[in-house]
N, C-alpha and C positions, 0 to 999 in steps of 0.2 A: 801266904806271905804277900805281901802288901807294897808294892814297886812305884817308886814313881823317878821316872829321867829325872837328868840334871841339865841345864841349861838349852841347847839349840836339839837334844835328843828326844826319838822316838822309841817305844816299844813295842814290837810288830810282831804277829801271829801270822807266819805262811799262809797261804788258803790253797788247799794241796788243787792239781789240776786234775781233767779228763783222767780216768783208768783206762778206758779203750779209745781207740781208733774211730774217727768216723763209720769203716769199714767193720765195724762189732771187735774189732782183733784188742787182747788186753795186752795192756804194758807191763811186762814186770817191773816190780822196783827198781831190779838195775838197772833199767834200760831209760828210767825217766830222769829229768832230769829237775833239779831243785826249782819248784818254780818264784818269778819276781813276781809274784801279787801279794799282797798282804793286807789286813786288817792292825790298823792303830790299837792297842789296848791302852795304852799311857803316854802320855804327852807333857815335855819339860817346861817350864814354864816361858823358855825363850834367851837367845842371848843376849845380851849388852851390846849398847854399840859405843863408841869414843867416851860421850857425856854418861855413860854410866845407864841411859835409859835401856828398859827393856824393848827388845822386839821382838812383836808379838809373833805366831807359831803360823803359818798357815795353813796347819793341818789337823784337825781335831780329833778325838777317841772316835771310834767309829767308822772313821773314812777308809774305803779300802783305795789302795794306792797300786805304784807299780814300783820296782825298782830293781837296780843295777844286779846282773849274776854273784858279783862278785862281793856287794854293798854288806856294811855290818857285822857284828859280832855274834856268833852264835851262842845262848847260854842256857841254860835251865833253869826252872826257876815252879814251885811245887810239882817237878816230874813232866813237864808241860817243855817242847823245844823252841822258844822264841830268838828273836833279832833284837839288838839295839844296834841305832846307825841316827846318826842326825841325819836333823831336816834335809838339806841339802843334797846327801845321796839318794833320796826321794824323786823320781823321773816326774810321778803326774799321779791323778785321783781318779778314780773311775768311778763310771753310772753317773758322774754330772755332781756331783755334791757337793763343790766348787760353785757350781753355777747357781744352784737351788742357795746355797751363803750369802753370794753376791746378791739376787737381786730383793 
């Protein structure tokens, strides 16, 4: 199935954390907890502002990001556990892919 947001939204794939401890020791699942990193899969085209123009996204497919514990909706979608959350609940990007954009 075939997704794409609508306006200022993302669609974000977890990126699970560590299984073990610095210390070799494994986490079980109960004991981890949901991690804030994720991978973009689909990205909305951006919202409006006053004049009707669009603005554009800061974030593109690809970018793995960070964000809030709490942030987004959790859905499924071919059997697969993803997020939708607009841009906004988005904290930052990580490995620099931000910066490699800008210059």
């Amino acid at each position: 199935m075939k997704f794409t947001p609508l306006h200022d939204r993302v669609l974000v794939r977890r990126i699970e954390g560590e299984e073990k401890t610095a210390g070799g020791l494994i986490i079980p699942d109960s004991a981890k907890e949901k991690p804030a990193e994720g991978e973009i899969i689909a990205v909305g085209a951006g919202a409006r502002d006053e004049d009707g123009d669009r603005i554009s996204m800061d974030v593109n497919v690809g970018d793995r990001i960070l964000f809030g514990k709490w942030s987004g909706t959790e859905i499924k979608i071919d059997g697969e556990d993803l997020l939708i959350m607009k841009e906004s609940d988005i904290l930052g990007i990580l490995d620099g892919s931000a910066a490699v954009k800008a210059a």
